[in-house]
DRENLO-924855 format. One record per residue (C-alpha): residue in one letter; x, y, z. Coordinates in steps of 0.05 Angstrom, whole numbers, plus 5000, padded with zeros to 4 digits. Example, Ala and Ser with C-alpha at 12.3 -4.5 7.8 and 13.67 -1.06 7.14 Angstrom:
a524649105156 s527349795143 
This chain:
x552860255242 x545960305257 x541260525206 x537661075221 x531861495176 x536162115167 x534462245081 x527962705094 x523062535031 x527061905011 x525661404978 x522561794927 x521561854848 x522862454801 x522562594736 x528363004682 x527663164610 x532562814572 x538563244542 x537363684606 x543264024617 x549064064674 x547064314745 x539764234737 x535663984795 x531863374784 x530563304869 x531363604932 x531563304989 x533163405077 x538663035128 x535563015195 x541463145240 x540262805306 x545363065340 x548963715346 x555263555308 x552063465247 x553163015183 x559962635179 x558862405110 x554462795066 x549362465024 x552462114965 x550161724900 x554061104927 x551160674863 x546660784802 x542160334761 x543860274711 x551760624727 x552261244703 x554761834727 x549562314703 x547262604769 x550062934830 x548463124894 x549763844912 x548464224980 x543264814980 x545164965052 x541764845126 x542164085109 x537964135041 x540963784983 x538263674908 x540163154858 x543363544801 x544863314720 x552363274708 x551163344635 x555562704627 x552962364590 x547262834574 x540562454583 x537362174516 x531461904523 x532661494454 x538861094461 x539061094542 x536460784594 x529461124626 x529861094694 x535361084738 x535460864818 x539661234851 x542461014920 x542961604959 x548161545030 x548461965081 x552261825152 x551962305220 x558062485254 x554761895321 x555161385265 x548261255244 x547361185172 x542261215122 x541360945050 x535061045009 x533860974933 x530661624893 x528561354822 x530461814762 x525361774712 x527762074640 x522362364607 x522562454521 x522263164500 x522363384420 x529163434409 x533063764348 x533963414289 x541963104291 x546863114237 x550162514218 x556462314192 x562262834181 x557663444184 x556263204256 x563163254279 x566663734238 x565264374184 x564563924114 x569664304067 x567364063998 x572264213935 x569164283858 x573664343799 x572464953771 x568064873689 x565164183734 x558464173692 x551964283751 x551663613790 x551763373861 x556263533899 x554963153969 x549862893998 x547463124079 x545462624125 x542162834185 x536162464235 x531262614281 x531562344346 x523662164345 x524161924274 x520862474256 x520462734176 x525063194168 x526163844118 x532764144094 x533564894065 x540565234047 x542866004074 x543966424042 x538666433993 x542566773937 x548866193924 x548865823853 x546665173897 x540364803924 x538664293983 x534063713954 x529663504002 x532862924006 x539263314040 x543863323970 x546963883961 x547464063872 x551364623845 x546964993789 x552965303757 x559965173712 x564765543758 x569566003737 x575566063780 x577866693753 x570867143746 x567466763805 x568166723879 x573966223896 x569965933964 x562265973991 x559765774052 x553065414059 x548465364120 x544664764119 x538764704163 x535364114180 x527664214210 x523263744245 x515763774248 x515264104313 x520664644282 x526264464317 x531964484274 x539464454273 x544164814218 x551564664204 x555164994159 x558464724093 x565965064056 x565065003987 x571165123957 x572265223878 x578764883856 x583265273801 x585764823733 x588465053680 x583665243629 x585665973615 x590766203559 x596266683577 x596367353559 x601767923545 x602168423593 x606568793548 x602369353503 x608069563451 x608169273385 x613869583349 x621169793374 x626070083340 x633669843335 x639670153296 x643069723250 x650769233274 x647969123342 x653168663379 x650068003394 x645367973466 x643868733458 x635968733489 x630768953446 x624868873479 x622768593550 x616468203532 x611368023591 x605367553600 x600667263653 x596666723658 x590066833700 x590666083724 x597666293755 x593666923794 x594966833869 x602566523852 x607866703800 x606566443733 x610565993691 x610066143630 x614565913570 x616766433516 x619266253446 x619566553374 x614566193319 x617266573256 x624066303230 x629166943254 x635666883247 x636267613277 x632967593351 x631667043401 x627867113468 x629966803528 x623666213547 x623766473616 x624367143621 x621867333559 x626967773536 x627867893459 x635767893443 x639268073381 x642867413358 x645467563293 x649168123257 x643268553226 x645868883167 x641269443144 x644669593073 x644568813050 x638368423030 x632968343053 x633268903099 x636069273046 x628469303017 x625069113079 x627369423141 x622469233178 x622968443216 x616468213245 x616767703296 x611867203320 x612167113401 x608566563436 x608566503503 x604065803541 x603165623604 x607564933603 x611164553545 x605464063539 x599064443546 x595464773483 x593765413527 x598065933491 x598166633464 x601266933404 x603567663384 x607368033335 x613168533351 x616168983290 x623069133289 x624969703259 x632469663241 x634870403230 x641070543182 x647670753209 x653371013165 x657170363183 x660170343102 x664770673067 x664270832991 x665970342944 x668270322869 x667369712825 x672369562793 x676769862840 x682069892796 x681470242730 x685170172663 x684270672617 x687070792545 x689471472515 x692671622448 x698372012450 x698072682429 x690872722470 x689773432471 x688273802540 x681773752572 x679273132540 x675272712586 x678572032600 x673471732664 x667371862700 x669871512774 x662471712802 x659271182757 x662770602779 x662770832858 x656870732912 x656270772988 x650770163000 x648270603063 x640970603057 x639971273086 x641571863038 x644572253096 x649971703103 x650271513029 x653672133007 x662072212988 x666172622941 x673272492915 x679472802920 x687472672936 x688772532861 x696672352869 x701771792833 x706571912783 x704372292721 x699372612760 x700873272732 x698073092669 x691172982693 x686173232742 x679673172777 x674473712752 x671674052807 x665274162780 x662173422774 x664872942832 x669472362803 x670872662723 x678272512709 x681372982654 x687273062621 x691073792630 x697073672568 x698173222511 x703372622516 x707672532459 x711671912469 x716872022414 x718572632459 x725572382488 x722872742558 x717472242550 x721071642520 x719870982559 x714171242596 x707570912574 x703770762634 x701971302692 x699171042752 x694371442797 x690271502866 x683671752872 x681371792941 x673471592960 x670772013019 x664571853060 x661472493072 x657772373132 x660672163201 x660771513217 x658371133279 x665070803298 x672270673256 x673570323190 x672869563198 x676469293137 x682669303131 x683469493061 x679170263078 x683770823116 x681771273162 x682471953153 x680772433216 x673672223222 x671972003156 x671571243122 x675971253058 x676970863001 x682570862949 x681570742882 x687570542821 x687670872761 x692970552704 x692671102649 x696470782586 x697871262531 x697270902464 x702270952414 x699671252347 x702470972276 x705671552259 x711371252220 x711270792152 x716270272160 x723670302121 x727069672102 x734269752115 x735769522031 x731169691981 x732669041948 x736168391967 x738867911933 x739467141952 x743866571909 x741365921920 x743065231901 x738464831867 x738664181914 x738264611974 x733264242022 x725964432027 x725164902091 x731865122089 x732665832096 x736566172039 x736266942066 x733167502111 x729768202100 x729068752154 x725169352166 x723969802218 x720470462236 x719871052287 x713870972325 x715870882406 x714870352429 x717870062367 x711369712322 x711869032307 x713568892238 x709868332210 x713167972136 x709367782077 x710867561999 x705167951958 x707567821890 x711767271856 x715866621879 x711866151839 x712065751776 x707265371741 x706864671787 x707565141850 x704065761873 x708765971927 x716065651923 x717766191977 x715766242058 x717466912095 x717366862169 x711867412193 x715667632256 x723167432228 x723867642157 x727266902148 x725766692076 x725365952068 x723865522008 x717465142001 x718364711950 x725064401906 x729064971859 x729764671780 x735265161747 x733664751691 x726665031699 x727465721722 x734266081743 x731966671774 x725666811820 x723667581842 x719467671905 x715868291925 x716268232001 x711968692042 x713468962120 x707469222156 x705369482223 x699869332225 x696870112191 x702670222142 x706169842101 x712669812061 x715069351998 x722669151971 x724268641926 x728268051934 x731267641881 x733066951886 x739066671837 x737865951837 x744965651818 x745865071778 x748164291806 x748563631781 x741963401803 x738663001738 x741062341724 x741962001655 x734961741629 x736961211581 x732160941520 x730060391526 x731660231601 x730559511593 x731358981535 x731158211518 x735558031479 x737057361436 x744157271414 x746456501385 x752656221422 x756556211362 x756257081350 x763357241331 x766557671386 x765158441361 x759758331334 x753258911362 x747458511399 x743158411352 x744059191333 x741359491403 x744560171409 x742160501476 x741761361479 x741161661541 x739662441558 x741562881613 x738563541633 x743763871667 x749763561630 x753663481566 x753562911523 x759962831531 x760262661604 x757261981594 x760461381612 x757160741614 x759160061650 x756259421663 x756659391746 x752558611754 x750558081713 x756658031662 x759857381678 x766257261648 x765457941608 x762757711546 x760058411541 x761559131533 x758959941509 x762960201455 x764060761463 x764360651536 x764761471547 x763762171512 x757462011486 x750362031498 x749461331452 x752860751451 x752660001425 x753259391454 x757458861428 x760458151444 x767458151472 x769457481486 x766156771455 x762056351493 x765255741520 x760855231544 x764454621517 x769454721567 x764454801624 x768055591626 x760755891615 x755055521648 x749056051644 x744756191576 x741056771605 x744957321632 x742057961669 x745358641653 x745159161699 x747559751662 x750460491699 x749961081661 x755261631702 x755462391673 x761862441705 x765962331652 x768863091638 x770963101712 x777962991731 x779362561792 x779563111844 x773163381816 x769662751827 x770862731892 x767363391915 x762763481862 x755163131852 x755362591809 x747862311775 x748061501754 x742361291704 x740760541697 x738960021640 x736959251654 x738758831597 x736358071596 x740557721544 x738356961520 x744256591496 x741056071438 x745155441437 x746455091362 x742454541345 x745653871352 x740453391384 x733653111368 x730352961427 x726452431429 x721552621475 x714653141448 x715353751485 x710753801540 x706154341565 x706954571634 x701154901671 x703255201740 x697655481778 x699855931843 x694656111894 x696456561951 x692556462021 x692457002075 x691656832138 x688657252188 x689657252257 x682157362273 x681656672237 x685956222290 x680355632273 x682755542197 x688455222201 x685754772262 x680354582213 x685554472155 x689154112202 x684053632220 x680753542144 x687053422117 x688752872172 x682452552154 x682652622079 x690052412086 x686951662113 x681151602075 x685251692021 x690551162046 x685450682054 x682450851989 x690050601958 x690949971999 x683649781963 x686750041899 x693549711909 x689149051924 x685748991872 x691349221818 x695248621845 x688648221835 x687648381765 x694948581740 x696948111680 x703247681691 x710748031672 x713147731607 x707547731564 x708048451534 x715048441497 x714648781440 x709449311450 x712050031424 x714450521477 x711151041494 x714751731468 x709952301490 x710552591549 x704452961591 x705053491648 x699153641692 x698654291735 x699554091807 x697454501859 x702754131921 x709954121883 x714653661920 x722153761898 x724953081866 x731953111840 x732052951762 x734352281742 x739252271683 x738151581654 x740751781573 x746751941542 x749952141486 x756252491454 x755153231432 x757753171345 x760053841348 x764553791425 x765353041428 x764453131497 x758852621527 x752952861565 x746452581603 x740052671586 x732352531628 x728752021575 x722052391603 x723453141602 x729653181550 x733153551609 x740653521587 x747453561633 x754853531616 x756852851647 x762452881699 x767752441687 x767651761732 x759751791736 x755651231723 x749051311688 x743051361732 x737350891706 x729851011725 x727450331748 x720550121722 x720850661671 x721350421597 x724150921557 x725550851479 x729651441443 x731351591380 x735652241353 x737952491285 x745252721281 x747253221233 x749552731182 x742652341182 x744651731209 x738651391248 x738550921303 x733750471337 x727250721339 x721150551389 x716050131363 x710350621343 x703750621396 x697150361384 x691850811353 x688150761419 x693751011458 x694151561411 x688551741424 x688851861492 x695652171488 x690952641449 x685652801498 x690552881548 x694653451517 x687353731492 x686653851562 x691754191575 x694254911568 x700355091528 x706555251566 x713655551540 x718155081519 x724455021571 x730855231553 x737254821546 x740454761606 x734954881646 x730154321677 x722954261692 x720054251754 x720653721806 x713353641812 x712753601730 x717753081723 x714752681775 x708052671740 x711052461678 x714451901716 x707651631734 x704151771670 x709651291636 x708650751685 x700650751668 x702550861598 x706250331604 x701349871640 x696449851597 x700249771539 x703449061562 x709449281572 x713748801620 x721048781590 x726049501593 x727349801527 x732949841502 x737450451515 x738051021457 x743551221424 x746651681373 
């Protein structure tokens, strides 16, 4: 439409205060209505420069209208623009408009100083840990909106902060949660120059930790607890805080610091429990009653805030035992014949109740019963004395058997006890505990009887070869003490002899008598023994003698009991040997019961006693001649063995059952040939020596060692003769050129410690003048055979052997050429060296070993004489 002036007093310009508020006029302003209908549109702000929608147009009525502040946004002169144009529009209800522009100038005005940050849009709630040493504890920000300098100061006065003037805020305290207020609330107010100012408010609020120990709640200290409390019987309730925990339930731990094996307490709760049997009447309550117990309770498992306190628990006695004896069995010892009244055993000494408590500590005894109870009784004036009321004779047949009386003594516990008998070995009786005691009453038999052997004396007939230990009788005694005593044996006089002290053993509980040692009736016939029975007080003696009867036990002892004896061959038969007349003695037997008999040794019986019985000497004689010429005797020694029997007075059934003695004589008994040869050989000297080696079987390594040396002797020394042997042949002379050199007729033997066995060579023989008969003969040793018939002679090659012999007529034969003076001469020093030997017998030959040395002598002999033809043979 058409524009029309219808804004009265636009355009215009008007001022407003910034931060004016809502609804406040800033201009007023007509419409001119030129018509009667009025205003179609009333008069808007179509636009704004800059936009904003901080004004309004609001009617005042009769077409008046004022610009108004809508508060949004509230005008600031700082951080806005300062003027705004406002279009104003207005139309009429004919359709004429009008649009004019009022300019909004903002004017500054002091404003109040702003907070900043959270303290502008919200209360600050600031939290401090309570014990936080003094420090800041935030710092204010606030600004003025003309940059203005601006002050800060803290309501109430009387709070343990301060404002710096810079705006921080500094506790000037350590806070305790528990003695000091848990929150504060600050007014902070911010001034400007002018003295504007703006406050806000602050929550300070102090934040709880755990810092504080707990602490028991619970005031008592001691309790008091009977004794045999069944396990989780409460004691106490014990009860603790901790002033960290005040505004919510604590949790708090509970436990027990001193070692208890009595009480526990729950960790929770705190409730103190019995946990073990509490026994008032053994130690150590027995001396201490009294259990002290350490109870900590802290805040958590892992924090050092804790409290400690000690409970006593005093553990009252109950009478919860009965009385008790030890031993509770009693043996007691009586004599018989014990006259009334004679105190046998004080029970009270041996019997306690352990109750700690007098009142429950007190008992008596009564209900003495068993068998033999009549006989004794409990005095009624001192508790427990046991008494006899009659004498016990046990000879008495009404007694007889009865030793031991066995009784009951019942133990009463005086006071009443708290609940039954536990133990099975107490009974109860109405409402007492009881305990039973044993009494064994022996009488003891008195010695009122001497014992009584049933013989006053005994006699005992013994052989005299009866074996040691055998026994040979027995003695008895008895007497009439009841029970019957044991008797005990002894010998107290006689039973020995000069070699022995006692011949004689008595059993001690028996009455066996043995013999100790060998009876001799030759010695002593008749031993008496004073034997002795005791019982131990009294005693009792009989005598017991001991025949000893006489037996053949002594053999013959002969005089001499051995001979050598040298007889010639040619002793005419009946003849004594060489007078030897042997005389024997017997103990036990006559002289006439001799009889003597040659049981070994006499070949062909060449030899016999005379007289051969009935006497205690006889002679020895020849009974047959010696034949050696017939070959009927070969031996020239012969070895007697004589028997001396003392039967000879016993007829033949006799000498079968009765003991029969044999003595014995050795009898060596040289027959000496007669001289009919000359040998013609020097007797030789024979030296044997005989070592002995022991061998030990700890010494395993000397024969090994033996062993070895000998091996290695044995070929040095074979190498040593094939040198020899070499060089013999080297040197030897030529056979031949010897003949004539005498023969050697000595003959040496040197001691050899090997002997090798070498069978004698017979290379002689001759004729025997006074036989005829021819025998052989060794040219070396003179060892001499009978020659069997059909045998040839046995020559010992390389040997040269002269002989020459003397019959008994004197005829002489060939005879060796005699030796050189310097082969005497050795022959000399060689038997100077040598140790005299006994000359061997006829018959008899040397030694293998000797004969071989000989042998080997002759050949060197023989060597170094020249000798290189054989000699010729001897003959008689």
């Amino acid at each position: 439409g058409r524009r029309t002036q219808l804004l009265k007093g636009l355009p215009a310009t008007s001022t407003v205060e910034e931060n004016t508020a809502a609804g406040v006029s800033v201009y007023t302003f007509n419409v001119t209505a030129l018509s009667s209908e009025g205003v179609a549109i009333l008069p808007i702000i179509v636009n704004s420069n800059p936009l904003a929608e901080a004004f309004n147009i609001e009617s005042k009525g009769d077409l008046e209208y004022r610009v108004v502040t809508t508060g949004n946004p509230v005008l600031d002169y700082e951080t806005m623009p300062k003027s705004f144009d406002l279009q104003i529009f207005v139309e009429d209800t004919t359709g004429r408009t009008d649009l004019n522009i009022l300019t909004v100038q903002v004017t500054d005005k002091n404003e109040v100083p702003v907070f900043r940050g959270n303290m502008a849009i919200q209360t600050v709630t600031i939290y401090v840990l309570e014990g936080t040493s003094p420090e800041c504890i935030y710092q204010v920000n606030a600004a003025d909106p003309e940059n203005a300098e601006l002050k800060y100061s803290l309501l109430p006065a009387p709070v343990p902060f301060l404002v710096s003037e810079n705006g921080a805020i500094f506790s000037t305290k350590e806070f305790d949660y528990e003695k000091d207020p848990h929150c504060y609330f600050l007014n902070i107010t911010v001034t400007d120059p002018d003295g504007l100012n703006s406050t806000k408010t602050v929550n300070i609020n102090i934040i709880n930790i755990n810092d504080e120990r707990p602490y028991f709640t619970t005031k008592q200290r001691i309790y008091r607890i009977p004794e045999e409390q069944s396990p989780g019987t409460i004691v106490a309730n014990i009860t603790a805080k901790d002033p960290d925990d005040e505004d919510s339930p604590s949790r708090l731990f509970y436990s027990i610091q001193s070692s208890d094996r009595y009480f526990s307490i729950n960790p929770s709760t705190g409730v103190l429990q019995v946990t073990g049997r509490i026994d008032r009447d053994a130690l150590p309550l027995q001396l201490h009653p009294n259990v002290s117990v350490i109870v900590r309770v802290e805040d958590s498992p892992s924090s050092h805030h804790a409290s400690e306190m000690e409970i006593t628990i005093i553990i009252d006695d109950i009478n919860d035992n009965p009385p008790e004896c030890n031993p509770s069995t009693f043996r007691k010892e009586v004599n018989e014949n014990t006259t009334a009244g004679t105190f046998l055993l004080g029970l009270r000494n041996y019997c306690k109740d352990i109750d700690v408590d007098p009142s429950n500590n007190r008992f008596n005894f009564t209900g003495l019963s068993g068998f033999g109870s009549n006989n004794f009784a409990l005095e009624s004036t001192v508790p427990g004395r046991l008494v006899m009321t009659e004498s016990i004779d046990l000879e008495n047949p009404a007694n007889l058997g009865v030793e031991v009386y066995s009784l009951t003594v019942r133990v009463q516990d005086i006071a009443c006890p708290n609940y039954s008998s536990k133990y099975p070995f107490y009974t109860s009786f109405d409402i007492f505990l009881c305990y039973i005691i044993y009494i064994y009453i022996r009488i003891k038999p008195v010695n009122e009887f001497f014992p009584v052997f049933s013989n006053l004396s005994y006699e005992f007939n013994v052989p005299e070869i009866t074996k040691v230990g055998s026994s040979i009788g027995k003695v008895n005694a008895r007497d009439k003490d009841w029970p019957p005593s044991v008797i005990t044996y002894s010998i107290v006089a006689g039973g020995g002899t000069r070699d022995y002290t006692n011949i004689f053993w008595i059993s001690p509980t028996k009455g066996d008598v043995k013999i100790l040692a060998r009876l001799d009736y030759e010695t002593t016939q008749k031993h008496i023994l004073i034997v002795q029975a005791s019982d131990q007080e009294k005693t009792a003696t009989a005598s017991v003698t001991v025949n000893v009867l006489e037996v053949n036990d002594e053999e013959p002892v002969c005089s001499p009991n051995f001979y050598s004896l040298q007889i010639p061959v040619s002793l005419a038969v009946g003849t004594g040997i060489n007078g030897f007349r042997i005389e024997c003695q017997d103990r036990d037997s006559d002289p006439r019961s001799f009889r003597y008999f040659i049981n070994e040794g006499n070949v062909n019986n060449h030899f016999i006693f005379s007289p051969s019985a009935g006497s205690n000497t006889s002679q020895l004689i020849l009974a047959s001649r010696f034949d050696y010429e017939s070959g009927l005797d070969t031996n020239w020694i012969y070895r007697l063995r004589v028997y001396i029997t003392d039967d000879n007075l016993l007829s033949a059934r006799d000498k079968a059952t009765h003991l029969i003695k044999t003595g014995t004589v050795a009898l060596s008994i040289r027959v000496i040939p007669n001289p009919t040869t000359v040998i013609a050989t020097t007797p030789g000297f024979t030296v044997v020596t005989k070592r002995e080696n022991l061998y030990s079987e700890s010494a395993w390594y000397v024969p090994f060692v033996i062993t070895l040396g000998g091996l290695l002797l044995l070929g040095l020394l074979g190498y040593l003769g094939f040198l020899l042997s070499t060089w013999v042949r080297t040197r030897s002379p030529p056979a031949g050129k010897a003949d004539g050199m005498s023969l050697i007729h000595f003959t040496f033997c040197f001691s050899s410690q090997t002997m090798t066995k070498l069978n004698t060579v017979f290379d002689g023989e001759a004729r025997d003048p006074v036989t005829g008969k021819m025998y052989e003969f060794n040219t070396q040793s003179g060892t001499r055979r009978w020659k069997k018939s059909g045998e040839p002679l046995q020559l010992a090659p390389a040997v040269q052997v002269t002989s020459s012999a003397t019959d008994d007529g004197g005829q002489g034969t060939d005879r060796a050429k005699a030796p050189s003076k310097k082969e005497l001469s050795e022959k000399k020093e060689l038997t100077a060296k040598t140790k005299p030997a006994a000359k061997p017998s006829a018959g008899q030959s040397e030694t293998p070993g000797q004969d071989g040395l000989r042998l080997q002598k002759q050949k060197e002999e023989s060597e170094k004489g020249g000798l290189s033809s054989p000699a010729p043979q001897g003959r008689y």
